[in-house]
Biotite code that builds the C-alpha atoms (Angstrom):
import biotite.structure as struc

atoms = struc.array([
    struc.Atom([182.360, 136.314, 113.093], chain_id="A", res_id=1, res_name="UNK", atom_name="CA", element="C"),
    struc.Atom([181.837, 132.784, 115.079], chain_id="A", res_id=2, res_name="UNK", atom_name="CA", element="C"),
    struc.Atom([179.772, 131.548, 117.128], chain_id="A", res_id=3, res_name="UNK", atom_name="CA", element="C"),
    struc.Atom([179.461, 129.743, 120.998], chain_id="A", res_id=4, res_name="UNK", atom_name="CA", element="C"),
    struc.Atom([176.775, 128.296, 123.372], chain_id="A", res_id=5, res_name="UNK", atom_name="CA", element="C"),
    struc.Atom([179.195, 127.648, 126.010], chain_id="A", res_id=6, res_name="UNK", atom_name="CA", element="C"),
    struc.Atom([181.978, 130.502, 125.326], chain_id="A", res_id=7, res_name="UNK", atom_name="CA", element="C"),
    struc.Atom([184.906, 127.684, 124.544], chain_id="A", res_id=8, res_name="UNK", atom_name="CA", element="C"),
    struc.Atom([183.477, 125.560, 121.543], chain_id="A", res_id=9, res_name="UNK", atom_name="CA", element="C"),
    struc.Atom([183.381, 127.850, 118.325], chain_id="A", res_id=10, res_name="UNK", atom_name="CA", element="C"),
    struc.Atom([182.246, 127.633, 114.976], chain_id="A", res_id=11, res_name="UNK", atom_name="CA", element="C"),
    struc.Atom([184.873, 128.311, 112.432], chain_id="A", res_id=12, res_name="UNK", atom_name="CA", element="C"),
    struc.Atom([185.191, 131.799, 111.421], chain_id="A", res_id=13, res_name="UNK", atom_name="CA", element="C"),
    struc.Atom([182.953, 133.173, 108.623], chain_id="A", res_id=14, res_name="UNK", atom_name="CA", element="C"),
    struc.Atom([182.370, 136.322, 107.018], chain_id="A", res_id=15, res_name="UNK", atom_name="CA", element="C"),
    struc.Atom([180.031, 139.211, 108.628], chain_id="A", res_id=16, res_name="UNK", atom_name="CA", element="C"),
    struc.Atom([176.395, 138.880, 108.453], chain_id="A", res_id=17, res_name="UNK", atom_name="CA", element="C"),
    struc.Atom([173.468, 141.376, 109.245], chain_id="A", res_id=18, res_name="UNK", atom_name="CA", element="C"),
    struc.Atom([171.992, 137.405, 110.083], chain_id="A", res_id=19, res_name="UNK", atom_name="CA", element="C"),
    struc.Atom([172.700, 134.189, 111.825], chain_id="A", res_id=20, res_name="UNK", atom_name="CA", element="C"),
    struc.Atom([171.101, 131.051, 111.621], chain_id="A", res_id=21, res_name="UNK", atom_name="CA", element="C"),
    struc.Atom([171.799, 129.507, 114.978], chain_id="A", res_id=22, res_name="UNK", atom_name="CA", element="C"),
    struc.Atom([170.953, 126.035, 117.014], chain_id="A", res_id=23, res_name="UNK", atom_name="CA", element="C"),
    struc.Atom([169.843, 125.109, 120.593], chain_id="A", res_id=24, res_name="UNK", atom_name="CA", element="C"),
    struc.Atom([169.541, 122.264, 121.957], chain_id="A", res_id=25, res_name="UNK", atom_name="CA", element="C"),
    struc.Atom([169.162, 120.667, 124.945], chain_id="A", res_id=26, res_name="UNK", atom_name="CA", element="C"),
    struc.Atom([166.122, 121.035, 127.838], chain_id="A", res_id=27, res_name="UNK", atom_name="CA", element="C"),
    struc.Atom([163.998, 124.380, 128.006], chain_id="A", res_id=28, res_name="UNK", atom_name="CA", element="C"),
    struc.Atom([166.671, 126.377, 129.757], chain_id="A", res_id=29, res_name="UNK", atom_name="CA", element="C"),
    struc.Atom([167.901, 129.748, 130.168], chain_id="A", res_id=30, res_name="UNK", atom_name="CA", element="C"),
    struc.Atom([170.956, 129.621, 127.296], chain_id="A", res_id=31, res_name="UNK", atom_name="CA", element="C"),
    struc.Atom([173.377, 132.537, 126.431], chain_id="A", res_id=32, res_name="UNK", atom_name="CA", element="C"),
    struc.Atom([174.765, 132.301, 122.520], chain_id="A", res_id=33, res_name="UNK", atom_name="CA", element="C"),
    struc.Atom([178.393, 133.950, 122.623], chain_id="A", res_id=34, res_name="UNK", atom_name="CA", element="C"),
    struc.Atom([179.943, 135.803, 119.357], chain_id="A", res_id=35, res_name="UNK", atom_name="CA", element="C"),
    struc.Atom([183.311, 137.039, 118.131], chain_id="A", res_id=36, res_name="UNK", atom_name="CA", element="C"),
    struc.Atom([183.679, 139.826, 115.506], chain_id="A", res_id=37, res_name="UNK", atom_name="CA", element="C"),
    struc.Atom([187.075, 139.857, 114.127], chain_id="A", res_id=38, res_name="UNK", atom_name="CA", element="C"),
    struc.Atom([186.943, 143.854, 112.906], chain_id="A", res_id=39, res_name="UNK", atom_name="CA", element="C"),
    struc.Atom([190.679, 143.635, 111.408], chain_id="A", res_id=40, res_name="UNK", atom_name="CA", element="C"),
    struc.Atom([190.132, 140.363, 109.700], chain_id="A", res_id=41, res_name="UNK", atom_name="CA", element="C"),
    struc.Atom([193.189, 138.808, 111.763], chain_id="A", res_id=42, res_name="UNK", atom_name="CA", element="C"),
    struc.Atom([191.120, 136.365, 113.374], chain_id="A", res_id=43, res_name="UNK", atom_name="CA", element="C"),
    struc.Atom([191.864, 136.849, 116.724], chain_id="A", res_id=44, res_name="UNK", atom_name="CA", element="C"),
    struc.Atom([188.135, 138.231, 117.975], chain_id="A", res_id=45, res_name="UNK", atom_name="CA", element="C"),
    struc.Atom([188.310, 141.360, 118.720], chain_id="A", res_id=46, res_name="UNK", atom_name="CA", element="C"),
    struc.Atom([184.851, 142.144, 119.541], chain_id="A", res_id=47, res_name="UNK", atom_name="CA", element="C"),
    struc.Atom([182.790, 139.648, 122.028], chain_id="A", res_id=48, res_name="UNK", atom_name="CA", element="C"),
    struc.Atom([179.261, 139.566, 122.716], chain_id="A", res_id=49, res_name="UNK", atom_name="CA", element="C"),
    struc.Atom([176.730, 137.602, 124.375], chain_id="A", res_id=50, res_name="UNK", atom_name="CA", element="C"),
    struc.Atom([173.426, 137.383, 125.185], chain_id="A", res_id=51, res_name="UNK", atom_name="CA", element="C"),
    struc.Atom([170.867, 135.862, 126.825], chain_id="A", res_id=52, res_name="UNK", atom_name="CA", element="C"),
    struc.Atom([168.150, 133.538, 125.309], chain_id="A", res_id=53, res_name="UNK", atom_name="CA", element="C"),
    struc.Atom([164.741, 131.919, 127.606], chain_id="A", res_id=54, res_name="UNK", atom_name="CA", element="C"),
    struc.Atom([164.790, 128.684, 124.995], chain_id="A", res_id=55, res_name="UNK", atom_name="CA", element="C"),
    struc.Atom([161.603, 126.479, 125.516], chain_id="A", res_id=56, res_name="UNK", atom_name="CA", element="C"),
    struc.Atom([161.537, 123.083, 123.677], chain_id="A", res_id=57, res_name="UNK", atom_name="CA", element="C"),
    struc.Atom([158.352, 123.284, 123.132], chain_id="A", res_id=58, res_name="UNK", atom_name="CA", element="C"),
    struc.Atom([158.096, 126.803, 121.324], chain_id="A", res_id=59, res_name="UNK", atom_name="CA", element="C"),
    struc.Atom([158.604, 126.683, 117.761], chain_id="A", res_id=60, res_name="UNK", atom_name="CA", element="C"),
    struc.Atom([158.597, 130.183, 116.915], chain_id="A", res_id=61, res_name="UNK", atom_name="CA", element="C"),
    struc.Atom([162.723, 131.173, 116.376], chain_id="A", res_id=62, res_name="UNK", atom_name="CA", element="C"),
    struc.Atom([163.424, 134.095, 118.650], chain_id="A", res_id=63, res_name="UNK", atom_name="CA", element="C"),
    struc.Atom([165.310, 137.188, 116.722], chain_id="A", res_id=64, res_name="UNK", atom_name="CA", element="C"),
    struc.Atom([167.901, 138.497, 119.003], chain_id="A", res_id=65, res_name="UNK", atom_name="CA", element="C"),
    struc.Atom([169.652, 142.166, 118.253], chain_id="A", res_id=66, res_name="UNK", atom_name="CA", element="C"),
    struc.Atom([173.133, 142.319, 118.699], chain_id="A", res_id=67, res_name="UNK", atom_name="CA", element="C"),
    struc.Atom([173.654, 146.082, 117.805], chain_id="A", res_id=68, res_name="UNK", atom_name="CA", element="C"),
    struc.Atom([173.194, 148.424, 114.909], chain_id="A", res_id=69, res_name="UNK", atom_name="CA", element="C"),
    struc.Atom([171.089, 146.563, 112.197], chain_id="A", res_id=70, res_name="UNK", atom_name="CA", element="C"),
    struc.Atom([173.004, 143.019, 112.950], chain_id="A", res_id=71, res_name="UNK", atom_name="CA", element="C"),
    struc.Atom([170.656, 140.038, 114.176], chain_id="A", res_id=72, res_name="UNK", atom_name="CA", element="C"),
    struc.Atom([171.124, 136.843, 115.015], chain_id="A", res_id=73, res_name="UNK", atom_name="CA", element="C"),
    struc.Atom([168.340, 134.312, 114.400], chain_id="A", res_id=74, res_name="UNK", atom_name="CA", element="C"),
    struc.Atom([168.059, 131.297, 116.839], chain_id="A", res_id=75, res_name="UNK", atom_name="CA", element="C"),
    struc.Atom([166.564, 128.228, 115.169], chain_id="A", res_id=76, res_name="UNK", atom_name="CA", element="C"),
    struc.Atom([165.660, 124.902, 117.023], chain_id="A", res_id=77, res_name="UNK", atom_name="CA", element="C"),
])
């Protein structure tokens, strides 16, 4: 799996996770966090997601984001 906040710039592939540790930045913003699940370990991406995060600067509590099935991704700041 990798990992996007604008679709083009990915983190290096890494093995599947039921979590994610993942960083905004920027202004309070509407942000979407893009992922790639490589399910025949050719890394091509053969699964994308995304989904859509409210992000405010100010809040300090990480938002917990489900993907599907029991995966989650949690957004840090």
């Amino acid at each position: 799996m990798r990992f996007s906040n604008d679709g083009e710039n990915r983190s290096a592939w890494e093995p599947y996770a039921t979590t994610k540790s993942w960083t905004l930045s920027g202004a309070s913003d509407t942000k979407t966090v893009y992922t790639q699940f490589d399910i025949d370990n050719d890394s091509v991406g053969d699964v994308s997601m995304s989904d859509t995060i409210l992000y405010h600067v100010t809040d300090t509590t990480a938002p917990v984001i489900t993907l599907s099935g029991n995966s989650t991704i949690t957004i840090t700041q």
